[in-house]
BAMI-840650 format. One record per residue: residue number from 1; z, y, x of N, C-alpha, C in turn. Coordinates in Angstrom, 2 decimals, decimal comma, always signed. Example, Ala and Ser with C-alpha at 12.3 -4.5 7.8 and 13.67 -1.06 7.14 Angstrom:
! residues 2
<1; <+7,80; -5,69; +13,19>; <+7,80; -4,50; +12,30>; <+7,80; -3,30; +13,20>>;
<2; <+7,08; -2,25; +12,85>; <+7,14; -1,06; +13,67>; <+7,87; +0,03; +12,90>>;
//
This chain:
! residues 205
<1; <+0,00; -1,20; +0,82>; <+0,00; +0,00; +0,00>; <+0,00; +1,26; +0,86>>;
<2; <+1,12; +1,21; +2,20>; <+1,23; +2,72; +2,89>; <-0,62; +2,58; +3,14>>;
<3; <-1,06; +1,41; +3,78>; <-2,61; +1,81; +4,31>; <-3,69; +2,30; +3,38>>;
<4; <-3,50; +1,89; +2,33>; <-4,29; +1,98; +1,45>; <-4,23; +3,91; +0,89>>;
<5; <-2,82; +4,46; +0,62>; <-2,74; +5,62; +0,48>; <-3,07; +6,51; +2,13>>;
<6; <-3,14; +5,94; +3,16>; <-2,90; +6,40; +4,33>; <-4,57; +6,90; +4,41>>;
<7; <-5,48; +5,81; +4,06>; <-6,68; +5,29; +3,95>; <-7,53; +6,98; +2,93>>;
<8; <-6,41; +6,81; +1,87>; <-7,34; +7,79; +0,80>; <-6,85; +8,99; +1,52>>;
<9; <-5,89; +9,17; +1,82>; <-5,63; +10,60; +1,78>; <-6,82; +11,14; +3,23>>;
<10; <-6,26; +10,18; +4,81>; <-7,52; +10,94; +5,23>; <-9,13; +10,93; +5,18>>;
<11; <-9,52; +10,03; +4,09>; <-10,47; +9,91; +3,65>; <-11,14; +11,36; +2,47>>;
<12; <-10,51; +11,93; +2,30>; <-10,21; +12,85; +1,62>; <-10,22; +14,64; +2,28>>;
<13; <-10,02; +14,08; +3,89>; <-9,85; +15,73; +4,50>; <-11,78; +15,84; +5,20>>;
<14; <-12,10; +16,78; +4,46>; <-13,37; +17,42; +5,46>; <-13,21; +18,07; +6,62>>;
<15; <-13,74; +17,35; +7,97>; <-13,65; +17,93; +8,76>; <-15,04; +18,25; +9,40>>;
<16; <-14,98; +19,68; +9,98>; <-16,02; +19,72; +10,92>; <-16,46; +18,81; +11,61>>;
<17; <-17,89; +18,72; +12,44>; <-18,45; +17,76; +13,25>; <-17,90; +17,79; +14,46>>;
<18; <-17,33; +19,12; +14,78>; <-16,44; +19,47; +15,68>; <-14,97; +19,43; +16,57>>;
<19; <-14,76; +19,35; +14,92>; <-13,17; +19,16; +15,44>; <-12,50; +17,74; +15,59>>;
<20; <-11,20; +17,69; +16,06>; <-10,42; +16,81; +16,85>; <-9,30; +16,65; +15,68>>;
<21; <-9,00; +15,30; +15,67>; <-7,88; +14,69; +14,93>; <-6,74; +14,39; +15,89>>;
<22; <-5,51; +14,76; +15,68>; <-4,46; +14,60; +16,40>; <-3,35; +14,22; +15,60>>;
<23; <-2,30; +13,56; +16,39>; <-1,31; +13,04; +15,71>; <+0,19; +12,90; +16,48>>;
<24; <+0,88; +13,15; +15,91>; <+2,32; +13,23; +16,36>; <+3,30; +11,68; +15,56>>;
<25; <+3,78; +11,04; +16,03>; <+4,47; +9,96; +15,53>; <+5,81; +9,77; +16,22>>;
<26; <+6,82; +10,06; +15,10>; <+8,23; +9,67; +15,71>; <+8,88; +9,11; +14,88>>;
<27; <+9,15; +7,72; +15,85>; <+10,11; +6,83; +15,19>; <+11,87; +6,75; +15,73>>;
<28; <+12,66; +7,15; +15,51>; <+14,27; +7,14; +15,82>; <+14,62; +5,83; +15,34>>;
<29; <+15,24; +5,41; +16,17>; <+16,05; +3,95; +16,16>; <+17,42; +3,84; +16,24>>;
<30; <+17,53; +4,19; +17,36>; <+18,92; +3,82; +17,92>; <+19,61; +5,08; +18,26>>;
<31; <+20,55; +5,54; +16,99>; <+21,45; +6,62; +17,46>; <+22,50; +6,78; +18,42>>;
<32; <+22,89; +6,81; +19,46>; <+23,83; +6,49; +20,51>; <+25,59; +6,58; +19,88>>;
<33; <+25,07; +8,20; +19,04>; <+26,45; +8,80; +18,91>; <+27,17; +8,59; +17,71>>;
<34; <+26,18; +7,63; +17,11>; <+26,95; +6,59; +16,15>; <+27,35; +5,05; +16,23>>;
<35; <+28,10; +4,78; +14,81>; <+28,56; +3,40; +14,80>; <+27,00; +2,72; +14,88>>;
<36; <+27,09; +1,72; +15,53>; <+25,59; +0,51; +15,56>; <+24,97; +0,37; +14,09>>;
<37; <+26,32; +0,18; +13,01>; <+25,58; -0,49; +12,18>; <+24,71; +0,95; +11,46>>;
<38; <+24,66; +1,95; +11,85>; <+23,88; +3,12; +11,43>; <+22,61; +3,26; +11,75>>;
<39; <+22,58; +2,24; +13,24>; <+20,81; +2,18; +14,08>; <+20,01; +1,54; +12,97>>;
<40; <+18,81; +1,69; +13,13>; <+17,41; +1,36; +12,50>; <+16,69; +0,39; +13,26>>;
<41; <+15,57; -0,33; +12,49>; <+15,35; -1,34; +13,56>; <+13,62; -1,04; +12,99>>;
<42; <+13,36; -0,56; +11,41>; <+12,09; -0,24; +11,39>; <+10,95; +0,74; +11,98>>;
<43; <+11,46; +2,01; +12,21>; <+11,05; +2,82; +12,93>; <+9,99; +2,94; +13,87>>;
<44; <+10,37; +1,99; +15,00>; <+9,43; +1,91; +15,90>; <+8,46; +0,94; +15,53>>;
<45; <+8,37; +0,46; +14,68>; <+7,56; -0,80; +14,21>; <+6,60; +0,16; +13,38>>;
<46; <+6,92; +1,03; +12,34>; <+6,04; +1,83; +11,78>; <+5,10; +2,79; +12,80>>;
<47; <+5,59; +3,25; +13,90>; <+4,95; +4,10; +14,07>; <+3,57; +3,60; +15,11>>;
<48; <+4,47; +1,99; +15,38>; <+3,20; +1,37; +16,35>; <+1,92; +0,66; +15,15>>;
<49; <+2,55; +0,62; +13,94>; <+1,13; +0,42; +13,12>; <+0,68; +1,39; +12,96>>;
<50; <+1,33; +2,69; +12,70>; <+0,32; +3,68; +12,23>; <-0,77; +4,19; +13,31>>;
<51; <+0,05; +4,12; +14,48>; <-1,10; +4,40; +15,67>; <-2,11; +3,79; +16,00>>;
<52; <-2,03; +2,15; +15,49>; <-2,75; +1,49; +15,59>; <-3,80; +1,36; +14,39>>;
<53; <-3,29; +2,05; +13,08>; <-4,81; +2,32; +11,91>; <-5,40; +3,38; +12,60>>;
<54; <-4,56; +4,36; +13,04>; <-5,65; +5,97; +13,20>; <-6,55; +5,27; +14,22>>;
<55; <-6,67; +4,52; +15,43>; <-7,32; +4,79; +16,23>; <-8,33; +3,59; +16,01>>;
<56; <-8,23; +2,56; +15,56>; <-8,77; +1,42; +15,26>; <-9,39; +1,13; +13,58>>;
<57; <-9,05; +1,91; +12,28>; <-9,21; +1,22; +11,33>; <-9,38; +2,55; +10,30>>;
<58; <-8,96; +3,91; +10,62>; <-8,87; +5,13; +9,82>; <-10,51; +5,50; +9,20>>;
<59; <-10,50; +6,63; +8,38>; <-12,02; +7,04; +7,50>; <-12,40; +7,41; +9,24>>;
<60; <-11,53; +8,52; +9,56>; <-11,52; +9,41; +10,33>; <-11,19; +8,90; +11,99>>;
<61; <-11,88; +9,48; +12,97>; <-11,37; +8,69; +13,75>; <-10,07; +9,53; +15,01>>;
<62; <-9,51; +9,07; +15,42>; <-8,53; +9,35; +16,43>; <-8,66; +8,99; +17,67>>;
<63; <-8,95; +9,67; +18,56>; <-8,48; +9,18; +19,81>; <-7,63; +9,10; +20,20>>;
<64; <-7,45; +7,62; +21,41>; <-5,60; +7,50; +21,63>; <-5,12; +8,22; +22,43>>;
<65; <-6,04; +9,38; +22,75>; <-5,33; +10,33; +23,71>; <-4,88; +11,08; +23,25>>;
<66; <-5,26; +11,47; +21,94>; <-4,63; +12,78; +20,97>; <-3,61; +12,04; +19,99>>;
<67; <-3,12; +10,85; +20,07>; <-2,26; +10,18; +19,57>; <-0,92; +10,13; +20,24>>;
<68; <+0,29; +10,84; +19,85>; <+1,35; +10,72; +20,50>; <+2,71; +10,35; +19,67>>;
<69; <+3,30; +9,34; +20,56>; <+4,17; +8,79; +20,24>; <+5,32; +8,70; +20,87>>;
<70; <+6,55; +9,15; +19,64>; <+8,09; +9,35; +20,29>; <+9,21; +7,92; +19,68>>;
<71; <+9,35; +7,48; +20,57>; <+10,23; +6,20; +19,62>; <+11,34; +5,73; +20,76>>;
<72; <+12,13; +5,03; +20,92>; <+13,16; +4,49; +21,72>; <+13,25; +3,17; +21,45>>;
<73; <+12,65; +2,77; +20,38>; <+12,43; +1,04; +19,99>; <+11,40; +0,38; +20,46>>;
<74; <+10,64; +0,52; +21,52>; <+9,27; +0,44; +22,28>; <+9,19; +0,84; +24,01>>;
<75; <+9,42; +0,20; +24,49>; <+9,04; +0,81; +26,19>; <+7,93; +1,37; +26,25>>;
<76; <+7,79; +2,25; +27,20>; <+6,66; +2,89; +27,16>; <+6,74; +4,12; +26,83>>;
<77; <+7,26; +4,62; +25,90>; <+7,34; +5,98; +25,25>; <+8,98; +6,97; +25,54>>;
<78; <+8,70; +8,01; +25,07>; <+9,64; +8,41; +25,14>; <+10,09; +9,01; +23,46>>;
<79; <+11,86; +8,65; +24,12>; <+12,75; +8,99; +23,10>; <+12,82; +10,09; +22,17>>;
<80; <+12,81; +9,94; +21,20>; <+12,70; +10,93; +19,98>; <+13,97; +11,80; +20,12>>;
<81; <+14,48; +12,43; +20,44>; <+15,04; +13,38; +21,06>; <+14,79; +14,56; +20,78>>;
<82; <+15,76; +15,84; +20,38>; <+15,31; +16,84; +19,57>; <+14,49; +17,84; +20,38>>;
<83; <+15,08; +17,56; +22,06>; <+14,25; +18,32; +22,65>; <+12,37; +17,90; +23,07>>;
<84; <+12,71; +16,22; +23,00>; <+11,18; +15,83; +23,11>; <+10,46; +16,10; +22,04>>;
<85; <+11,30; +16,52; +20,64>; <+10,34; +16,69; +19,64>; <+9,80; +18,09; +19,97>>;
<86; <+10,85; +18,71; +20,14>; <+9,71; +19,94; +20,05>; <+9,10; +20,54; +21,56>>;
<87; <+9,20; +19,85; +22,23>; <+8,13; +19,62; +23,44>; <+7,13; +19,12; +22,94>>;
<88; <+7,18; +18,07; +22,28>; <+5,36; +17,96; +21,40>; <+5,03; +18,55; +20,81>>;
<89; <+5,70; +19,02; +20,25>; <+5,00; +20,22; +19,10>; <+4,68; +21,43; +19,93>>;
<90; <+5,19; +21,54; +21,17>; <+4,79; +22,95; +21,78>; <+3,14; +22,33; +22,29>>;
<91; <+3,59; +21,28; +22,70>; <+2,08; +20,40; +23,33>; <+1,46; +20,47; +22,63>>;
<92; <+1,51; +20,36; +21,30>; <+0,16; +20,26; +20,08>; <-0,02; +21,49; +19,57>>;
<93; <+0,72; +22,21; +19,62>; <+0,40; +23,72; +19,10>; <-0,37; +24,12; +19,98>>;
<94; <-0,37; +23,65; +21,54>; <-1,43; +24,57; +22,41>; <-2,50; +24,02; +22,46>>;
<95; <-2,83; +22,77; +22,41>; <-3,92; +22,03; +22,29>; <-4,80; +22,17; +20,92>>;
<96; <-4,35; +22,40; +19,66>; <-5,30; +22,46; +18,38>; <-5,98; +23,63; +18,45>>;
<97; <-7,33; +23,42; +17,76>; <-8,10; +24,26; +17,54>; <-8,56; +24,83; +16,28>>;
<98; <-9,15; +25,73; +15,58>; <-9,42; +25,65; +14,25>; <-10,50; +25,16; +13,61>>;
<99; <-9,70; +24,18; +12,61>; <-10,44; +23,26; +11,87>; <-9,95; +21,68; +12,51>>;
<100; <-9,18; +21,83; +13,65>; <-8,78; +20,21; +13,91>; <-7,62; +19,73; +12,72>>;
<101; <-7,51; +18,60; +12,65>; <-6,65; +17,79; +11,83>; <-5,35; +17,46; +12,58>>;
<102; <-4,15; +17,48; +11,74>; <-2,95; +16,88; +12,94>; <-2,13; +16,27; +11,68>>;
<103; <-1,82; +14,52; +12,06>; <-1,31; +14,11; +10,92>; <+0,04; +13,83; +11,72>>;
<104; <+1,60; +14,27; +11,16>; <+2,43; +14,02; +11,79>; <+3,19; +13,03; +10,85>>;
<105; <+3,94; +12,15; +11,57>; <+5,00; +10,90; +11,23>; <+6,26; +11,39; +11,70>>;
<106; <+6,94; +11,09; +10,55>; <+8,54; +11,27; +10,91>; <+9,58; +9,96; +10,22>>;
<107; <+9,75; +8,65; +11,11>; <+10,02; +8,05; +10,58>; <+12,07; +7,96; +11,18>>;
<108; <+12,68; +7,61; +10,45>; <+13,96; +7,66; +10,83>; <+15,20; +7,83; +9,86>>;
<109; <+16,03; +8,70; +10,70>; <+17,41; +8,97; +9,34>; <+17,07; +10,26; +8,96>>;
<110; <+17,86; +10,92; +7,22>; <+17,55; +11,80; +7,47>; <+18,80; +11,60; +6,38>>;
<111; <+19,20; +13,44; +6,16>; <+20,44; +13,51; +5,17>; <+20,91; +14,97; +5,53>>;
<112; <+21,44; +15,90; +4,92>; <+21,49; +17,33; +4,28>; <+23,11; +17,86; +4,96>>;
<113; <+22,85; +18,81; +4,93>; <+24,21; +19,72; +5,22>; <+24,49; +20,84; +4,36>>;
<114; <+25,32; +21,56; +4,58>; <+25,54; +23,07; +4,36>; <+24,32; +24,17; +4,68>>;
<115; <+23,62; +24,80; +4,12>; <+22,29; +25,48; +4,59>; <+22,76; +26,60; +5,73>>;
<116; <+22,30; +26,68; +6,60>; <+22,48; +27,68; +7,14>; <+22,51; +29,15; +6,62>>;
<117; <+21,44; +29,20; +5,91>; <+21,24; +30,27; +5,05>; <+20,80; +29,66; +4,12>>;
<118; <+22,02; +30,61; +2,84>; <+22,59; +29,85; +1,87>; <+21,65; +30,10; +0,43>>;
<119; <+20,71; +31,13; +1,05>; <+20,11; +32,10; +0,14>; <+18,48; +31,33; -0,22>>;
<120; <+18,12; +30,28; +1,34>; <+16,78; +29,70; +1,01>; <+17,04; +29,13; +0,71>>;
<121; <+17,88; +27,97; +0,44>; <+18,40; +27,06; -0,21>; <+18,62; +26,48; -1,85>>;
<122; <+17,92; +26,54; -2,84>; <+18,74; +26,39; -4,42>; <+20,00; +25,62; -4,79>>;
<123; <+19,92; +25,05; -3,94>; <+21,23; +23,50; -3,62>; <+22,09; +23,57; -2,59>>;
<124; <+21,88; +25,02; -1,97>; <+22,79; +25,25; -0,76>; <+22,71; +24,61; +0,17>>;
<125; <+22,17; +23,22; +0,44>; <+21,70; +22,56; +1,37>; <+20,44; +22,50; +2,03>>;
<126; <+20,49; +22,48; +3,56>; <+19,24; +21,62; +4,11>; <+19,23; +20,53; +4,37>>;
<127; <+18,06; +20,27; +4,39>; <+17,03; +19,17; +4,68>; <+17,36; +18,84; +6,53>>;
<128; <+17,81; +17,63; +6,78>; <+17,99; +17,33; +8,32>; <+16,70; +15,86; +8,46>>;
<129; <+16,08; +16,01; +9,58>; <+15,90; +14,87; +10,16>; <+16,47; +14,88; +11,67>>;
<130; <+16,56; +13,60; +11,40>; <+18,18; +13,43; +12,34>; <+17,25; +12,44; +14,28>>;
<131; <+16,85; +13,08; +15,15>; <+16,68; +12,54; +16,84>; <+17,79; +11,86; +16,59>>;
<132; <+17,29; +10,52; +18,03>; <+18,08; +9,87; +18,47>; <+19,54; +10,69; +19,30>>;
<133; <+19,64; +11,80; +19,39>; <+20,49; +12,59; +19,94>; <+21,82; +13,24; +19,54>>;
<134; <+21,62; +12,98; +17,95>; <+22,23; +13,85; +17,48>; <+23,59; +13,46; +17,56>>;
<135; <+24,26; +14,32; +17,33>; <+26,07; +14,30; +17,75>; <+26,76; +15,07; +16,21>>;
<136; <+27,88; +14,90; +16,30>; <+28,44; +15,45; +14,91>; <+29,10; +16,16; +14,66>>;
<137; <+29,32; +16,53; +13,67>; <+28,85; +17,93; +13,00>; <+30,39; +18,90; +13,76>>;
<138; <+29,65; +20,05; +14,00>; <+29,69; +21,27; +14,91>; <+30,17; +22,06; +13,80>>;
<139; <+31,72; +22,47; +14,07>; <+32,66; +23,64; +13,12>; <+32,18; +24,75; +13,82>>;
<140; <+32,08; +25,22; +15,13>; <+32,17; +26,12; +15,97>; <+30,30; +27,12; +15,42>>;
<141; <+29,53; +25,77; +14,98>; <+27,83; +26,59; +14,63>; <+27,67; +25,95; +13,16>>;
<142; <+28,23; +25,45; +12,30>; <+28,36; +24,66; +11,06>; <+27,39; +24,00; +10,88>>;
<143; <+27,01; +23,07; +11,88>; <+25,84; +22,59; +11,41>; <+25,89; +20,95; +12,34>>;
<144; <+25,16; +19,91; +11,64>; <+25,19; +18,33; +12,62>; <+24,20; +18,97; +14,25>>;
<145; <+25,23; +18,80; +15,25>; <+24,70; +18,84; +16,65>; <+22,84; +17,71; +16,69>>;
<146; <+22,06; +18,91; +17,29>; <+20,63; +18,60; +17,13>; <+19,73; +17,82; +16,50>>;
<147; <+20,49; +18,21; +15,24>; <+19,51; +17,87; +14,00>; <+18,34; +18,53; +14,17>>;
<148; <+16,79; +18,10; +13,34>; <+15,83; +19,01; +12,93>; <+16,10; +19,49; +11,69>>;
<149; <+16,22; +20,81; +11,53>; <+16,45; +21,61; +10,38>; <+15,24; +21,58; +9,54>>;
<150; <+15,18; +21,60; +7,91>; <+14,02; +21,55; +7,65>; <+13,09; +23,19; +7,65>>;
<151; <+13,97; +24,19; +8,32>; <+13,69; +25,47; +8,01>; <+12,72; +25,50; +9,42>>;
<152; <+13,45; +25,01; +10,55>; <+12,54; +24,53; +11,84>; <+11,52; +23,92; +11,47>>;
<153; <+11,26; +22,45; +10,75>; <+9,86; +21,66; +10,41>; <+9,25; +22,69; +10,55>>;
<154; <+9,66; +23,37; +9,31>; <+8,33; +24,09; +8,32>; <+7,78; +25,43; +9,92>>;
<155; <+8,44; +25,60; +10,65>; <+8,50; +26,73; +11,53>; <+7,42; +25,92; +12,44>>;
<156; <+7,45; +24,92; +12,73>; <+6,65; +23,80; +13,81>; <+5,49; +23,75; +13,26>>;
<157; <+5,55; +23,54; +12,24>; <+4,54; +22,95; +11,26>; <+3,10; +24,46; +11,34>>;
<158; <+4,44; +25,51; +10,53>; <+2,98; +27,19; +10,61>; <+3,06; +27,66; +11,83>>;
<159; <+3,11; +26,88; +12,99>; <+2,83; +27,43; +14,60>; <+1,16; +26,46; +14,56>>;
<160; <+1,13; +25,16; +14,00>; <-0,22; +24,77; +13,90>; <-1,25; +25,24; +13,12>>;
<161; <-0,78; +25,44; +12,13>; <-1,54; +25,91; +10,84>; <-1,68; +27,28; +11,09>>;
<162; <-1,26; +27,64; +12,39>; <-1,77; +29,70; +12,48>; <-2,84; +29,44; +13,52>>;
<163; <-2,64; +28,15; +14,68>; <-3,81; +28,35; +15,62>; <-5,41; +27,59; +14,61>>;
<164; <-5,49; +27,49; +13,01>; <-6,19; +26,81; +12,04>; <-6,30; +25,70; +12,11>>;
<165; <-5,37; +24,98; +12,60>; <-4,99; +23,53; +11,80>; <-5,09; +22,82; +10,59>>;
<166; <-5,72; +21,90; +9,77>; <-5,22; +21,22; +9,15>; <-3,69; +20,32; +9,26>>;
<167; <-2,89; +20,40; +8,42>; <-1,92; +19,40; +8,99>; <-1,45; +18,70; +7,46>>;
<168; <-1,27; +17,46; +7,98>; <-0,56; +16,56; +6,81>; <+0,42; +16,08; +7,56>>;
<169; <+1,70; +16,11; +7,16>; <+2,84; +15,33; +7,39>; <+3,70; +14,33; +6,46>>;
<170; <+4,05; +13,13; +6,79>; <+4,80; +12,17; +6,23>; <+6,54; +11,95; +6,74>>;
<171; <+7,13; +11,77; +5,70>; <+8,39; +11,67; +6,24>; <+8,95; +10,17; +5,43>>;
<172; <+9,17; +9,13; +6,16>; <+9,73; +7,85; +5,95>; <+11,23; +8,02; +6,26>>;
<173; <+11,96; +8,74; +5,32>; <+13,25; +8,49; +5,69>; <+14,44; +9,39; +4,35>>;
<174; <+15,05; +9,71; +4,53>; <+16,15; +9,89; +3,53>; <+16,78; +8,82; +2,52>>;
<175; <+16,30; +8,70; +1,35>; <+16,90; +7,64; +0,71>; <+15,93; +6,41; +0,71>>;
<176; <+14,80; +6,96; +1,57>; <+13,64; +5,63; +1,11>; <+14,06; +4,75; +1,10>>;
<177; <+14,66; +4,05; +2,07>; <+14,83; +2,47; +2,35>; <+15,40; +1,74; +1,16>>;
<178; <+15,96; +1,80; +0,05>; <+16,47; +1,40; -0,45>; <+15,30; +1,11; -1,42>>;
<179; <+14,66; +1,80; -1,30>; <+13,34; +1,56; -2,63>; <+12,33; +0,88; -2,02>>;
<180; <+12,60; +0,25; -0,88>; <+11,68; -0,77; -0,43>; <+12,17; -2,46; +0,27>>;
<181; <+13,08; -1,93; +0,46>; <+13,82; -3,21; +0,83>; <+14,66; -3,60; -0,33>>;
<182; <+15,28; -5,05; +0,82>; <+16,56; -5,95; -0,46>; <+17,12; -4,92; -1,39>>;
<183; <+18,34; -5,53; -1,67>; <+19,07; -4,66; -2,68>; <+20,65; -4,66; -1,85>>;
<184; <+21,44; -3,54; -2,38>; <+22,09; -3,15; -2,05>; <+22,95; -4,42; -2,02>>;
<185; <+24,14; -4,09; -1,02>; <+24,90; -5,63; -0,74>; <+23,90; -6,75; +0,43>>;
<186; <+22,95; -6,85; +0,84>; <+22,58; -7,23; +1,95>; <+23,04; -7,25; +3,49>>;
<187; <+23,26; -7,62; +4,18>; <+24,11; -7,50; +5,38>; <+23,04; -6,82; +6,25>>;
<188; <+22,03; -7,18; +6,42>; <+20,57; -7,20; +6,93>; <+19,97; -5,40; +7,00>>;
<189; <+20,86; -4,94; +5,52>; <+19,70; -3,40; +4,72>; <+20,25; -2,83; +5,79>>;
<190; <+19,06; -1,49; +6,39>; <+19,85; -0,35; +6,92>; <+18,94; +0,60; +6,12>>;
<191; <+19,53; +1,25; +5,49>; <+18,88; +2,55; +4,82>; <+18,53; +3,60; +5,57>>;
<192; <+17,62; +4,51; +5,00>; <+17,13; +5,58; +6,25>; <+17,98; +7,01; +5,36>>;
<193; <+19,24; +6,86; +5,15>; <+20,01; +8,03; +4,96>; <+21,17; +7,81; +5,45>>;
<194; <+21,71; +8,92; +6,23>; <+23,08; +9,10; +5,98>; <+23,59; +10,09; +5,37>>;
<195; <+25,16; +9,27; +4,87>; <+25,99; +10,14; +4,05>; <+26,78; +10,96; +4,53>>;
<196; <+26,61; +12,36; +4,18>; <+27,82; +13,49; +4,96>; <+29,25; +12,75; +5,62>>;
<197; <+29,81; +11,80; +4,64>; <+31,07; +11,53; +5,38>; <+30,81; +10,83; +6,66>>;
<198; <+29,60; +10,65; +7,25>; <+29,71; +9,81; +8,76>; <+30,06; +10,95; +9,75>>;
<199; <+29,58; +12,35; +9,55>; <+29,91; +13,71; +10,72>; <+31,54; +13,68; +9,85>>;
<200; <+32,43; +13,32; +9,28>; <+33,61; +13,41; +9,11>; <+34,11; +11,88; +10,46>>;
<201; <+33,89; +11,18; +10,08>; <+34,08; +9,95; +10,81>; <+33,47; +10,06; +12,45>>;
<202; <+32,50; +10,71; +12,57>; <+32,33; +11,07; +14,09>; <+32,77; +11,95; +14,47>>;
<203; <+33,14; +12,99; +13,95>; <+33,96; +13,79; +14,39>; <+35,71; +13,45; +14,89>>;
<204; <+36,09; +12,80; +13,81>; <+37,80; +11,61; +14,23>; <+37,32; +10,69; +15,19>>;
<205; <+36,38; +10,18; +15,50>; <+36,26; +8,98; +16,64>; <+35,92; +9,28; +17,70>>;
//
């Protein structure tokens, strides 16, 4: 099913004869600065299929040089890390051109805080996707230690879309897991959310 929608949607983008398809893929696995049973084990598994439709099986085609991949569940690559993320994104913001395509993957944990600013917010909360890095939650800046904010995404995101980017992004994570796997009570499930009370619990441990 993901291929099949993966299939229509870039089947669907017109691109110049010109331009270049690029791609950003990050899979988070293994959080350090949590309990184990919080790590992920799908992550890096998604992001090595998806790299492997764009460049082999997509409408559109990809080269694997404009294909980049952040995961810690895979040798070879480097760790999804808040600072490696946006070291790629500085990398891909300088490299696109207008009218290239950039499809980004964000596969991992993800789960909300207190908004920084309380005012963009309707729910008072943001949107976190959570690097393998992240540490917990920070009284001193009120916010989970190097989270991606979703006010940042969107900031990453119109640094491409100003040099005329196309961009589509996917995010595999928050409550998904549960709507695709077993059912709750499994020993096996790891869901791709966490719940505020774990930065209470990492913070005491």
């Amino acid at each position: 099913m993901r291929g099949l929608i993966l299939a229509a949607g870039l089947a669907l983008t017109s691109l110049p004869v010109w331009a270049e398809n690029h791609a950003l893929l990050i899979g988070a696995n293994r959080y350090q600065n949590l309990e184990e049973r919080w790590w992920l084990k799908g992550p890096a598994n998604d992001v090595a299929l998806v790299a492997g439709y764009l460049t082999t099986s997509a409408p559109v085609p990809f080269d694997a040089a404009n294909v980049t991949i952040l995961t810690d569940g895979d040798a070879g690559h480097t760790a999804p890390t808040l600072a490696a993320i946006r070291s790629a994104f500085a990398d891909l913001t300088a490299q696109v051109q207008p009218g290239d395509f950039v499809y980004l993957h964000f596969s991992g944990h993800g789960t909300q805080a207190p908004a920084l600013d309380p005012a963009s917010e309707l729910d008072g909360l943001d949107e976190l996707f959570l690097p393998v890095d992240i540490g917990p939650w920070s009284d001193g800046v009120g916010a989970v230690e190097n989270a991606l904010v979703d006010d940042e995404i969107g900031t990453l995101i119109d640094g491409l879309r100003a040099n005329g980017a196309n961009v589509w992004a996917v995010f595999d994570s928050c409550h998904s897991g549960t709507a695709t796997r077993s059912l709750d009570g499994t020993a096996d499930v790891r869901t791709r959310q966490l719940p505020p009370q774990v930065w209470d619990r990492s913070r005491r441990g």
